[in-house]
DRENTORMI-246246 format. One record per residue (C-alpha): x, y, z; residue in three letters. Coordinates in nm, 3 decimals, decimal comma. Layout:
! residues N
xx=X	yy=Y	zz=Z	kolti=ala
...
//
This chain:
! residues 412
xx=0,000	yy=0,000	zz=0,000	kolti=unk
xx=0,152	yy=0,367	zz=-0,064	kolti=unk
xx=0,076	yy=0,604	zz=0,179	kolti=unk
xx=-0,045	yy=0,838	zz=-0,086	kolti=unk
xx=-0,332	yy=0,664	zz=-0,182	kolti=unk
xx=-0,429	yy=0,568	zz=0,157	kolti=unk
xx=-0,562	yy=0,777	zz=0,433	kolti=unk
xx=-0,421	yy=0,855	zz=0,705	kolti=unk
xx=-0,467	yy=1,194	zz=0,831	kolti=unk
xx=-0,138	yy=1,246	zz=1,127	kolti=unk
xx=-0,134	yy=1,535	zz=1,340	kolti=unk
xx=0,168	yy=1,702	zz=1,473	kolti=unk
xx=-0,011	yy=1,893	zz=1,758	kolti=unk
xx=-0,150	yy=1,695	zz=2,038	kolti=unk
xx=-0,543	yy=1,737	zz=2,054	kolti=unk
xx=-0,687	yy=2,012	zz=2,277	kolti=unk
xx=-0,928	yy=1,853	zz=2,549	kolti=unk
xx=-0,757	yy=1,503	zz=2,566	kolti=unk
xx=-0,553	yy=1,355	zz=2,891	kolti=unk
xx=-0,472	yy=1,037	zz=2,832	kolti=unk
xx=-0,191	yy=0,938	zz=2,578	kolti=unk
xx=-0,384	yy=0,669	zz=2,383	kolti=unk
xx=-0,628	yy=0,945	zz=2,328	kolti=unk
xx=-0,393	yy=1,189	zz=2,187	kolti=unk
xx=-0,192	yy=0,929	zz=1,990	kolti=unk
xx=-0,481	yy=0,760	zz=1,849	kolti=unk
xx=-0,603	yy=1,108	zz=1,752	kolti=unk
xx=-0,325	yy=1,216	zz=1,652	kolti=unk
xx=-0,206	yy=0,898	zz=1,418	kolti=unk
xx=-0,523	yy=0,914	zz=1,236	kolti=unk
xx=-0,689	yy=0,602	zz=1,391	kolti=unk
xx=-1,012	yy=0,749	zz=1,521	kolti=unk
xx=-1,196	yy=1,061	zz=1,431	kolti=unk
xx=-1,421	yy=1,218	zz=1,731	kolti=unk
xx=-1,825	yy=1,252	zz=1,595	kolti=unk
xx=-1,935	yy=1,367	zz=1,937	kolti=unk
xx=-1,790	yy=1,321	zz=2,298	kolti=unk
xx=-1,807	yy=0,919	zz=2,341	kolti=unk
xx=-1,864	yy=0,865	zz=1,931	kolti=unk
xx=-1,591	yy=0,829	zz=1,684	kolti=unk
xx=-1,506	yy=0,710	zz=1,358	kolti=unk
xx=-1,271	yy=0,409	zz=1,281	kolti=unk
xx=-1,066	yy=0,564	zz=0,989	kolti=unk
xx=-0,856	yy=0,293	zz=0,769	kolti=unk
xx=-0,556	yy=0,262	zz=1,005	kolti=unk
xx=-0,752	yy=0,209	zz=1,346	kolti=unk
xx=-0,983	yy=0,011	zz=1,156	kolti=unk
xx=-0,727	yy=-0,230	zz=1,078	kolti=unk
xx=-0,607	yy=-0,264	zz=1,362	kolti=unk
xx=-0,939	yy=-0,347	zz=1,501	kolti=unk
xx=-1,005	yy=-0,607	zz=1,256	kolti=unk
xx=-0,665	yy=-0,770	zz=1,371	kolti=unk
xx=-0,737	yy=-0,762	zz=1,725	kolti=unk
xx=-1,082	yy=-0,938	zz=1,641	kolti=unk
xx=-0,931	yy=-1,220	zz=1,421	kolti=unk
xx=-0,709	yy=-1,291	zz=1,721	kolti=unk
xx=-1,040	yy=-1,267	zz=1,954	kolti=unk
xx=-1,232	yy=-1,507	zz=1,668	kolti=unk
xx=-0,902	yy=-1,744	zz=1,661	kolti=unk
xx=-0,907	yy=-1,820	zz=2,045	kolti=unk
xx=-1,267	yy=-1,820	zz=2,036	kolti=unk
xx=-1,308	yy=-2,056	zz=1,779	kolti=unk
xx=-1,015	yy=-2,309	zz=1,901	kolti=unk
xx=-1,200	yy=-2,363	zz=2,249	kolti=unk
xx=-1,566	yy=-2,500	zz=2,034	kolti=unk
xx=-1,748	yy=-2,145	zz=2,075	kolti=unk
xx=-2,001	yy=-2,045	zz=1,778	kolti=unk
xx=-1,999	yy=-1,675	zz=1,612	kolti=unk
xx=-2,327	yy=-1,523	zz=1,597	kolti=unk
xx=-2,489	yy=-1,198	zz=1,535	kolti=unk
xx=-2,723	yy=-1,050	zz=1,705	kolti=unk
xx=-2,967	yy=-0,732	zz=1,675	kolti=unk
xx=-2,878	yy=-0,393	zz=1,872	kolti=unk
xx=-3,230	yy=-0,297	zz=1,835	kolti=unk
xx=-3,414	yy=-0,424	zz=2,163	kolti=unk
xx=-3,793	yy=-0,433	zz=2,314	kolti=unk
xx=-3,774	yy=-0,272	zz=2,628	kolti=unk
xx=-4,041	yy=-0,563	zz=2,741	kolti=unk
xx=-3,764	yy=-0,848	zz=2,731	kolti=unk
xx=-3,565	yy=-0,623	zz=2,960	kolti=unk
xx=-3,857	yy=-0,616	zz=3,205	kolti=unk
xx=-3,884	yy=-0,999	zz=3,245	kolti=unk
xx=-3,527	yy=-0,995	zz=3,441	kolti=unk
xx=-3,577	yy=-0,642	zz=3,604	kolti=unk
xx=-3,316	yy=-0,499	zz=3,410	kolti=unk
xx=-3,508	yy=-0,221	zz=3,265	kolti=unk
xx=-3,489	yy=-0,060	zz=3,587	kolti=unk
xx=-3,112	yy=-0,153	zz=3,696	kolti=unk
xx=-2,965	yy=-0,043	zz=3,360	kolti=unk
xx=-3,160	yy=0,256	zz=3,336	kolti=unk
xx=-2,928	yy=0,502	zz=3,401	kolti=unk
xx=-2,677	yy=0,392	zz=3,080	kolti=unk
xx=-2,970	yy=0,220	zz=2,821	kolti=unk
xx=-3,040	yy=0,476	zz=2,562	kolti=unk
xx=-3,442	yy=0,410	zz=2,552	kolti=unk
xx=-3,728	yy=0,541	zz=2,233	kolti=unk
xx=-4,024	yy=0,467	zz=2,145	kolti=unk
xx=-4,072	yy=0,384	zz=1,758	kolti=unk
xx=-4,314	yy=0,477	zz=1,510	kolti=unk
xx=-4,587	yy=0,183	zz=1,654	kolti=unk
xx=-4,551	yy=0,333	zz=1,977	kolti=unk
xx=-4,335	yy=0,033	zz=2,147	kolti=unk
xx=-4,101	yy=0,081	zz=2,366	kolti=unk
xx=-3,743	yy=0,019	zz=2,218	kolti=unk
xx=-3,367	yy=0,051	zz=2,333	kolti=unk
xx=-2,985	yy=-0,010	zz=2,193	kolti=unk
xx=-2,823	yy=-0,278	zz=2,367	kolti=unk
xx=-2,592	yy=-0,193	zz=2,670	kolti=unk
xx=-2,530	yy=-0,580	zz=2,621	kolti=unk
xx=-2,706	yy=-0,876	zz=2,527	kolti=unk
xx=-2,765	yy=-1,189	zz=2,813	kolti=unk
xx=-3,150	yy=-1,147	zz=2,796	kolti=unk
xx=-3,146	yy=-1,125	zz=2,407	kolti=unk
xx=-2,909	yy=-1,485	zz=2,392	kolti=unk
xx=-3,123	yy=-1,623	zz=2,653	kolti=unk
xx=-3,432	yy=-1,554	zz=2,469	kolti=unk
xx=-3,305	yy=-1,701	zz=2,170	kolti=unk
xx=-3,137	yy=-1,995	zz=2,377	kolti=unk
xx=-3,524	yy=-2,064	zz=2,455	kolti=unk
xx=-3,660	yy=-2,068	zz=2,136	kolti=unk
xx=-3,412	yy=-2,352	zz=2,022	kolti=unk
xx=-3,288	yy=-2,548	zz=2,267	kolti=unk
xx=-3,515	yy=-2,834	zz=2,398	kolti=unk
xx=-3,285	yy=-3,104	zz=2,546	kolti=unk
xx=-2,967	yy=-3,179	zz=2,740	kolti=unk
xx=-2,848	yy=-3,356	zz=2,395	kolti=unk
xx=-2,798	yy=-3,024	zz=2,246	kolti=unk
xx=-2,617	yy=-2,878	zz=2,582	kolti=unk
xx=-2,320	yy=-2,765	zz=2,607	kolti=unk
xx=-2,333	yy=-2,465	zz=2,360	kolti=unk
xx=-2,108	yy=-2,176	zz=2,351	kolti=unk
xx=-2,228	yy=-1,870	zz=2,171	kolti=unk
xx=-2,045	yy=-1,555	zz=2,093	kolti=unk
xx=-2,042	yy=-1,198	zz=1,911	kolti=unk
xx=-1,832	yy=-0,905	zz=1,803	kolti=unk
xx=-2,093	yy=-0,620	zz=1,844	kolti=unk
xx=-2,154	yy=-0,242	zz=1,903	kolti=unk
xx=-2,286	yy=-0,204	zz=2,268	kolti=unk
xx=-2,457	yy=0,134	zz=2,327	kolti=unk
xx=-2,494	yy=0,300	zz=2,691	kolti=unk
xx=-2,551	yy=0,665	zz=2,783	kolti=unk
xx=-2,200	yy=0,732	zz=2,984	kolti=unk
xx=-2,264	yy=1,063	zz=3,181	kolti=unk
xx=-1,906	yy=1,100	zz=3,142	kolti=unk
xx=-1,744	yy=0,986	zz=2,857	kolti=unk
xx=-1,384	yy=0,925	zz=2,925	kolti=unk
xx=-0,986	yy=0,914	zz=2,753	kolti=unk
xx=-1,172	yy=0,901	zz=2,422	kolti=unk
xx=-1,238	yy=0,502	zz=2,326	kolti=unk
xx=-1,214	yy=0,393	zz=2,675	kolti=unk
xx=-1,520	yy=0,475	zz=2,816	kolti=unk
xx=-1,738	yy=0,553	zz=2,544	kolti=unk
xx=-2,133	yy=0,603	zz=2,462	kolti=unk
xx=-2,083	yy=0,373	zz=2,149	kolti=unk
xx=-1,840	yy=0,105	zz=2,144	kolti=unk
xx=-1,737	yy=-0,275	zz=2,041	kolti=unk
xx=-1,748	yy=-0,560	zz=2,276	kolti=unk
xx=-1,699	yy=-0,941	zz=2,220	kolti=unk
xx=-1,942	yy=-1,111	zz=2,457	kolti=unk
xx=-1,983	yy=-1,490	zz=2,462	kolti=unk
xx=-2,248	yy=-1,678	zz=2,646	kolti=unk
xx=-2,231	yy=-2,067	zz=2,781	kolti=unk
xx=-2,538	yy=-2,284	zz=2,801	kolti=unk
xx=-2,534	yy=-2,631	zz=3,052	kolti=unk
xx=-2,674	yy=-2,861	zz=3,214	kolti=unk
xx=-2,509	yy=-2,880	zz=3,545	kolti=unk
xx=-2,280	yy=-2,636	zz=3,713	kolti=unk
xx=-2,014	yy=-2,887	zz=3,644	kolti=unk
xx=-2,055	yy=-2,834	zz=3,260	kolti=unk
xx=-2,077	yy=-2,450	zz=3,354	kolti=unk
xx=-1,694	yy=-2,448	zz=3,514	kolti=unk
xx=-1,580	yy=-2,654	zz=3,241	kolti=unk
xx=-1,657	yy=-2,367	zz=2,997	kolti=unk
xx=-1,547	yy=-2,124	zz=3,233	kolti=unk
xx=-1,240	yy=-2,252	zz=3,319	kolti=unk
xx=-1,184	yy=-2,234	zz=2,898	kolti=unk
xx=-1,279	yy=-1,898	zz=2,868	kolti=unk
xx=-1,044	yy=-1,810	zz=3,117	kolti=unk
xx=-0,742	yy=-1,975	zz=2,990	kolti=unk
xx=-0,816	yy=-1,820	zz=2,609	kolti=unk
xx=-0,907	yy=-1,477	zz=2,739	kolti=unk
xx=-0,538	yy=-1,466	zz=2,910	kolti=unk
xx=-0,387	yy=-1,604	zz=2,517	kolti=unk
xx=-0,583	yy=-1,327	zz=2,357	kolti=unk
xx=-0,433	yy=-1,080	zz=2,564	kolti=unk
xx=-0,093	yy=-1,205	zz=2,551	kolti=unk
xx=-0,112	yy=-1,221	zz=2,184	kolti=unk
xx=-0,212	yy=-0,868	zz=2,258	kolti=unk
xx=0,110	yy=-0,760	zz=2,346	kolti=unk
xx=-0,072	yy=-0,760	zz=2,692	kolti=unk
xx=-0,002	yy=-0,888	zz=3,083	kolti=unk
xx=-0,315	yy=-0,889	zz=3,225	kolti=unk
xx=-0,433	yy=-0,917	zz=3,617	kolti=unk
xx=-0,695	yy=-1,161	zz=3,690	kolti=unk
xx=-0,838	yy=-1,065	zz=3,998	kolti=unk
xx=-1,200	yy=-1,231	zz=4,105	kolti=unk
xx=-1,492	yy=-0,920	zz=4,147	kolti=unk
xx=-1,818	yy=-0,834	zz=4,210	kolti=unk
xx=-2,093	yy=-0,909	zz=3,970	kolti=unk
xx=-2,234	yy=-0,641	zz=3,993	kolti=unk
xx=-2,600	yy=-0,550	zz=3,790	kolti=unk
xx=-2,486	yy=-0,884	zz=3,586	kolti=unk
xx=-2,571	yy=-1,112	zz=3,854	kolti=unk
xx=-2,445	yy=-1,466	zz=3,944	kolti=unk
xx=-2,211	yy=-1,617	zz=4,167	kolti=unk
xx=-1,859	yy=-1,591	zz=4,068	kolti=unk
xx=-1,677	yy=-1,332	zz=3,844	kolti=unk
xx=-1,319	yy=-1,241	zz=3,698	kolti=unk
xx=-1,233	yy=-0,921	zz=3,552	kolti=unk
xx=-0,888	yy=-0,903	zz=3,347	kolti=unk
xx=-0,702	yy=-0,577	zz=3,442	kolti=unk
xx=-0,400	yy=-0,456	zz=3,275	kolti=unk
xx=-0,181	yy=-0,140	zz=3,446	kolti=unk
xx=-0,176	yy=0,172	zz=3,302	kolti=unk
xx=-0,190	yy=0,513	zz=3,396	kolti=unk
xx=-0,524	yy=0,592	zz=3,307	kolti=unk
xx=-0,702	yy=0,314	zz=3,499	kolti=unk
xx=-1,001	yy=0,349	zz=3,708	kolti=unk
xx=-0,964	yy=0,046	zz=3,919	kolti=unk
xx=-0,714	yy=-0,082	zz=4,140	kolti=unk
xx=-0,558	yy=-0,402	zz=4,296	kolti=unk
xx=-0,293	yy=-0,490	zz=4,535	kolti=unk
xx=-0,081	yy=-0,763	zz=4,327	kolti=unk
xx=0,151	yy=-0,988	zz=4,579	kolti=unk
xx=0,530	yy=-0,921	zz=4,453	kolti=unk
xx=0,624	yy=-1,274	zz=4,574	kolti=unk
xx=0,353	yy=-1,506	zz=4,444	kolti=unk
xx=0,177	yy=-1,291	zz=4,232	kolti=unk
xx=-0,195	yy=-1,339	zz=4,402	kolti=unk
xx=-0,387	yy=-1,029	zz=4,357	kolti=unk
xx=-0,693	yy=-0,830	zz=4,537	kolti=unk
xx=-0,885	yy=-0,579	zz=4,424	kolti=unk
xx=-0,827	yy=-0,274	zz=4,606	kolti=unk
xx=-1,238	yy=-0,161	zz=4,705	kolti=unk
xx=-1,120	yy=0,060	zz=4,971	kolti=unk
xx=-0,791	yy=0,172	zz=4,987	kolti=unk
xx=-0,667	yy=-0,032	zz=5,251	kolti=unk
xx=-0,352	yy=-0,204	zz=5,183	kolti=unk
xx=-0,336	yy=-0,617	zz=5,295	kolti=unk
xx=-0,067	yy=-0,657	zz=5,575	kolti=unk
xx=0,302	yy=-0,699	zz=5,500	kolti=unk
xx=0,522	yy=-0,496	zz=5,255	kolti=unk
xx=0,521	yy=-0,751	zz=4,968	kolti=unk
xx=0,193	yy=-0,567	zz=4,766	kolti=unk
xx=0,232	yy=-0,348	zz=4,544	kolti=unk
xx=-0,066	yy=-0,105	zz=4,435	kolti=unk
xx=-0,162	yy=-0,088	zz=4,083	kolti=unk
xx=-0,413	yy=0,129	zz=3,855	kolti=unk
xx=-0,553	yy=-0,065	zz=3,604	kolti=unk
xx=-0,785	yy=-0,074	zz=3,314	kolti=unk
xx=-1,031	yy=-0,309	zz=3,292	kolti=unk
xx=-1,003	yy=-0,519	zz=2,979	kolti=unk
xx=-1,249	yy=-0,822	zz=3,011	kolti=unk
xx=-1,507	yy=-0,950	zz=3,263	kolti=unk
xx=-1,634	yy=-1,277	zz=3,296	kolti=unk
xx=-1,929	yy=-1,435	zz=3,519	kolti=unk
xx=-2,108	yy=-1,757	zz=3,619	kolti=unk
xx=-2,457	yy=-1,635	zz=3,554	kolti=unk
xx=-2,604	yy=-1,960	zz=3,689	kolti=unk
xx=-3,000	yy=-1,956	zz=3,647	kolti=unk
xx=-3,071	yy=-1,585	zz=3,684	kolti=unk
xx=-3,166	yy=-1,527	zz=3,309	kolti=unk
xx=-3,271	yy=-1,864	zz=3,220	kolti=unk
xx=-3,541	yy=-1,882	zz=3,479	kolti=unk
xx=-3,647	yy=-1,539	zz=3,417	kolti=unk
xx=-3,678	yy=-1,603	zz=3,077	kolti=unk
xx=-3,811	yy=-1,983	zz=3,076	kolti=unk
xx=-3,466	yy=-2,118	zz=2,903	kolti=unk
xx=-3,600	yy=-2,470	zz=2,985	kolti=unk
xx=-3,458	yy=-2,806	zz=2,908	kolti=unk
xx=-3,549	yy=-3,166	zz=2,954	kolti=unk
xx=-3,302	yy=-3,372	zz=3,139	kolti=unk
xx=-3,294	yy=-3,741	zz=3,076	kolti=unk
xx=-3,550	yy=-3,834	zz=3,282	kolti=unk
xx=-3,767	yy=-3,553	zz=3,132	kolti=unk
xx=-3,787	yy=-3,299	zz=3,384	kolti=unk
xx=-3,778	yy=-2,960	zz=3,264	kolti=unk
xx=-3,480	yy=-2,759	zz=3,403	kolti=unk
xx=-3,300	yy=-2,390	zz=3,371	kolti=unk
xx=-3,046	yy=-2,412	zz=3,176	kolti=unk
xx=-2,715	yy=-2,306	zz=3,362	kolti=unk
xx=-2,559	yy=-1,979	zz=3,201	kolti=unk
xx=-2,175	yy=-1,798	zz=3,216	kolti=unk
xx=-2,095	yy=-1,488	zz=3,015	kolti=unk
xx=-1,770	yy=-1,378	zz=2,886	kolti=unk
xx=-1,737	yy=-1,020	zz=2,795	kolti=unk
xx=-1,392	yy=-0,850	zz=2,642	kolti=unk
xx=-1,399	yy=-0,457	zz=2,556	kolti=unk
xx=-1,252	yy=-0,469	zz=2,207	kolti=unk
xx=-1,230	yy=-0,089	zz=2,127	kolti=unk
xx=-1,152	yy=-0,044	zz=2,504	kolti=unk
xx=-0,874	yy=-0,310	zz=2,426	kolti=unk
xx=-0,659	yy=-0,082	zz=2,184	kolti=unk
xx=-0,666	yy=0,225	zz=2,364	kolti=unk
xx=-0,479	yy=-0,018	zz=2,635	kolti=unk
xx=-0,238	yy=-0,156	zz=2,362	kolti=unk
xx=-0,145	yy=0,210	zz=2,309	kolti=unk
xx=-0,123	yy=0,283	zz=2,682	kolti=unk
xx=0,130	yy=0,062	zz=2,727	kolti=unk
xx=0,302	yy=0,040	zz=2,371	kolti=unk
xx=0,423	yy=0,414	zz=2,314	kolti=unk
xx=0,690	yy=0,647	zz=2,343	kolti=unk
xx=0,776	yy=1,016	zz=2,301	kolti=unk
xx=0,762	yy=0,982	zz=1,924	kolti=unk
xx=0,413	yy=0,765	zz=1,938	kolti=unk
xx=0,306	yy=0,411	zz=1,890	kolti=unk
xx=0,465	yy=0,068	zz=1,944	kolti=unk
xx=0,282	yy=-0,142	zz=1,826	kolti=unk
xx=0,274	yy=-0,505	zz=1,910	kolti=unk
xx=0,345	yy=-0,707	zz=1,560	kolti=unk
xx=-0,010	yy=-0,911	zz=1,571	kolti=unk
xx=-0,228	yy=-0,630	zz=1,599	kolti=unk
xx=0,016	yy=-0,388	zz=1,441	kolti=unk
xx=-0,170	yy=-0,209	zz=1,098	kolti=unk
xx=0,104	yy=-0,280	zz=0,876	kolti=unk
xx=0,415	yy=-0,512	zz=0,895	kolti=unk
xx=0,673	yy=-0,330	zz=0,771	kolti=unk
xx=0,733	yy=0,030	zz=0,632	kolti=unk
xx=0,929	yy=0,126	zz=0,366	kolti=unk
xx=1,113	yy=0,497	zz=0,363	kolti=unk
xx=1,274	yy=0,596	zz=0,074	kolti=unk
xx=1,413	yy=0,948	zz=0,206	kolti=unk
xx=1,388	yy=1,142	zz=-0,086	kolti=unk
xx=1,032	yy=1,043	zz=-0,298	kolti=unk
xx=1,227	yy=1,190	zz=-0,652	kolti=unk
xx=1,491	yy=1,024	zz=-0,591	kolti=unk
xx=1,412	yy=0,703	zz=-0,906	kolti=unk
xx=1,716	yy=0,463	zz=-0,758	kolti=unk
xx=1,547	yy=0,473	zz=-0,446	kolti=unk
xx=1,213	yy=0,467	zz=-0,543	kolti=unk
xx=1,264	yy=0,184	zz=-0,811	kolti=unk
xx=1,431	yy=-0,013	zz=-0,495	kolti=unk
xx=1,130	yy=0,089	zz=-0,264	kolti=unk
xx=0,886	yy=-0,091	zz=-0,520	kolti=unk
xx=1,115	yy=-0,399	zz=-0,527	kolti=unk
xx=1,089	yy=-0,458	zz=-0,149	kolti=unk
xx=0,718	yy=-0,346	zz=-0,164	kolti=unk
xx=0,681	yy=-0,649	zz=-0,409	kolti=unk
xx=0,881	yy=-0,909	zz=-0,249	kolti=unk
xx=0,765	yy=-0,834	zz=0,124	kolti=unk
xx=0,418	yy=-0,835	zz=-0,020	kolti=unk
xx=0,468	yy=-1,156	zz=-0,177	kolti=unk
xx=0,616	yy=-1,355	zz=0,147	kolti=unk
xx=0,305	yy=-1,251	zz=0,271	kolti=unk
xx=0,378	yy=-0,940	zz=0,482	kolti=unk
xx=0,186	yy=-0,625	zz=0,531	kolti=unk
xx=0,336	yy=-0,351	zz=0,359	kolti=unk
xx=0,295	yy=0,047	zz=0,374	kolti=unk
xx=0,552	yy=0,233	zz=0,137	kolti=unk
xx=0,568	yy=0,586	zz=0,230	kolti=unk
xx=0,585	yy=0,732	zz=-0,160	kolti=unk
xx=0,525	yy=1,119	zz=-0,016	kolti=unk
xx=0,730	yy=1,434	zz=-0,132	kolti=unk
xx=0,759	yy=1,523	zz=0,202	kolti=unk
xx=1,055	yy=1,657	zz=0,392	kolti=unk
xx=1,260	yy=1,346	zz=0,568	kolti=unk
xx=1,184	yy=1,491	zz=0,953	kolti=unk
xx=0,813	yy=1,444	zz=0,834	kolti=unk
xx=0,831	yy=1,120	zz=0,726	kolti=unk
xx=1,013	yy=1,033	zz=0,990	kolti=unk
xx=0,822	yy=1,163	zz=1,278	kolti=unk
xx=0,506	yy=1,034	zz=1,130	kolti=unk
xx=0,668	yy=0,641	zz=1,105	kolti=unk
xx=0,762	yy=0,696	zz=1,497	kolti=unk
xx=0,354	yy=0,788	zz=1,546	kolti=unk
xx=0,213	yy=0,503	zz=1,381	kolti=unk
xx=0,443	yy=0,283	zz=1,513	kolti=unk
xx=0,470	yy=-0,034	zz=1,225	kolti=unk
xx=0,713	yy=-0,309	zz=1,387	kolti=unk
xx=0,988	yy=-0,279	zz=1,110	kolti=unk
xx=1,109	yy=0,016	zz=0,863	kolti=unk
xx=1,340	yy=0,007	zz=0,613	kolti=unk
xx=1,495	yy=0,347	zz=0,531	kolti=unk
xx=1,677	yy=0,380	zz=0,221	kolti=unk
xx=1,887	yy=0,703	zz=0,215	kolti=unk
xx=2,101	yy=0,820	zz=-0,063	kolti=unk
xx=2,436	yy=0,782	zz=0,178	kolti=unk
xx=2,374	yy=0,461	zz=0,277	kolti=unk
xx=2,272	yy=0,389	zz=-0,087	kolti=unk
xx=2,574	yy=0,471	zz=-0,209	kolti=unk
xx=2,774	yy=0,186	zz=-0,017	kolti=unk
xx=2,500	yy=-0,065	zz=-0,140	kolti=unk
xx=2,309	yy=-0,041	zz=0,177	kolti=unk
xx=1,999	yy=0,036	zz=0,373	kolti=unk
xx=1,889	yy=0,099	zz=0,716	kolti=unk
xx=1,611	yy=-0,161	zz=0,907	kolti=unk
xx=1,495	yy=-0,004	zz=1,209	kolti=unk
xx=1,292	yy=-0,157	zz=1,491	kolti=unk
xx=1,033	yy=0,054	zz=1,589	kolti=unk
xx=1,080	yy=-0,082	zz=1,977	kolti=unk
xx=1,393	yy=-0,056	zz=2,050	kolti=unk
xx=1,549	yy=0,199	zz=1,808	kolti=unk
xx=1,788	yy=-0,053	zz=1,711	kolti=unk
xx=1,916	yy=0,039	zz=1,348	kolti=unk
xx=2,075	yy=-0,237	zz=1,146	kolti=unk
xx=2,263	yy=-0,159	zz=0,833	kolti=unk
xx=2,250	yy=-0,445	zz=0,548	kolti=unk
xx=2,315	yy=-0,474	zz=0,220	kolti=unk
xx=2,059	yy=-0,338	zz=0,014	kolti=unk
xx=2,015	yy=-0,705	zz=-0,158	kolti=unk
xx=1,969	yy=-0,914	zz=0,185	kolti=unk
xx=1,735	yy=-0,664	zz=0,341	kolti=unk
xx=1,413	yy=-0,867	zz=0,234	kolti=unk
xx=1,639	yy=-1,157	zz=0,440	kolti=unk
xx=1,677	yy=-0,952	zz=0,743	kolti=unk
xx=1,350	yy=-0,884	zz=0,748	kolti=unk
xx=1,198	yy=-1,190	zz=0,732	kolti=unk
xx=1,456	yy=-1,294	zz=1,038	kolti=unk
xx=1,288	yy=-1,042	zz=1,249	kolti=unk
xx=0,963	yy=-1,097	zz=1,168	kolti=unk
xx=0,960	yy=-1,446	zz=1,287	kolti=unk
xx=1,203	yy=-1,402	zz=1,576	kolti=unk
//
């Protein structure tokens, strides 16, 4: 891809009115645009990056036997009543009345929609277990809209939802969700804090929320420098002994045994094997996916912008000829472009006439993994530069092993 026919609209100034840094990098590197406080745009670069974070989300998913649906964000406020919700969620739903004068609502999530539908099709414990899950925009009326994608009015969430027979079955599924939700991070670029919560207006009996640190975060936990065990933090009180360490931390995921609470409210009934009719047993698995890269950013920058990790990273690998009307260079810029492309790497080629501190300063803010600069002194000596966006490290090569070097990297 050449960065002239793409979009990506960099600023140099940070944002008036922002305070955290994912904010005013993903502002500024032209992955979000702001609609209205709490509503933005994905432009092409964030939106690639979200689509990478969800494959990773589908991949884990997937690999532990869960099913993709879809479902509607368009609600009737009266399946909301049957569980009471109507009233607990009132403060965030986002409630109308349509043109045949029913009541009507976007989703602030979806357990009484699944369960609902759970009930229409499942008869029998010979069709239980079943794991169900979506990629979906929630909607909730935030009163105060926070650090731009993190705690928005509109946003996307990956919520799955379990359905079994016995509370044994319901662990089982549980315990899975758990161990994928701490991959997904990880492939992430991520180290999360599991820490067991409160369930809060979601109801049930036990709950996890995955926390990772950052500056920005609204909860905190004491995390145990010797074995690692950690508490939330619900009053400020720190446990005895000087081994915890106090954290800030974002919250990233959140998942609960849900037990009966929907199913009976809904009549999600099933017939055992001697033909009883029984509620089916319910988890939920919840994982903030726009939420999710604003917290890649938090902890993936630096004073010149974004880090990215290489799995959710927009491109692979940039190429930066210095000089656009410079043909040697340019000629050689299209030859990588090719052969990266070919080996099956993501490739940006920045083909601007722009001055080299620009170029450069705007390959620091959108942070791709791996950039090869080709300059007319290094040229000169049959070289290039490959620079690791991390570290800084700068490797020279010769110009006809740099597709090599790359590769090496890449898989390292």
């Amino acid at each position: 891809m050449y960065w002239s026919k793409y979009f990506i609209p960099t600023l140099k100034e940070v944002p008036t009115g922002t305070e955290a840094v994912s904010h005013q990098l993903s502002l500024r590197a032209g992955l979000v645009s702001m609609l209205t406080s709490g509503v933005y745009s994905y432009l092409p670069l964030g939106y690639k990056v979200l689509a990478r974070v969800e494959s990773i989300i589908r991949e884990e998913m997937n690999a532990i036997g869960c099913h993709e649906l879809l479902m509607p964000a368009l609600h009737p406020i009266d399946i909301w009543k049957k569980t009471g919700r109507d009233v607990t969620l009132k403060e965030v739903m986002i409630t109308f009345e349509n043109k045949k004068g029913q009541r009507m609502c976007l989703g602030p999530t979806h357990e009484e929609i699944i369960t609902d539908l759970a009930r229409q099709f499942i008869k029998s414990y010979r069709q239980l277990p079943v794991t169900l899950y979506q990629i979906q925009t929630k909607f909730r009326d935030e009163i105060r809209t926070r650090f731009g994608i993190v705690r928005a009015c509109e946003f996307i969430m990956k919520d799955a939802y379990s359905f079994d027979r016995d509370v044994e079955g319901l662990q089982k599924n549980y315990d899975l969700q758990l161990q994928a939700y701490t991959k997904i991070f990880k492939r992430c670029g991520l180290d999360v804090i599991v820490v067991a919560a409160d369930s809060g207006a979601m109801g049930g009996s036990v709950s996890h929320e995955f926390l990772v640190a950052a500056p920005i975060g609204e909860d905190a936990v004491w995390v145990n420098k010797n074995d690692g065990k950690t508490i939330k933090d619900e009053e400020g009180k720190a446990p005895k002994g000087d081994q915890w360490e106090r954290k800030v931390a974002i919250e990233l995921g959140h998942v609960f045994q849900l037990g009966t609470k929907y199913s009976e409210s809904l009549g999600a009934l099933f017939l055992d094997e001697k033909g009883e009719q029984k509620p089916m047993i319910m988890g939920c698995y919840g994982i903030g996916v726009s939420r999710l890269i604003a917290a890649i950013i938090e902890v993936n920058n630096d004073a010149g912008g974004i880090m990215w990790p290489k799995e959710v990273a927009p491109f692979d690998v940039e190429i930066l000829p210095v000089q656009a009307t410079d043909e040697v260079a340019m000629n050689l810029a299209k030859h990588y472009d090719q052969e990266l492309t070919a080996s099956g790497l993501d490739v940006l080629l920045d083909d601007r006439d722009e001055s080299a501190g620009r170029k450069f300063n705007d390959a620091d803010l959108i942070g791709i993994p791996l950039r090869i600069i080709i300059g007319k002194r290094a040229l000169a000596n049959n070289q290039v530069e490959i620079k690791i966006r991390r570290t800084g490290q700068v490797i020279i090569v010769d110009k006809d092993k740099a597709k090599e070097e790359i590769l090496k990297l890449w898989q390292a």
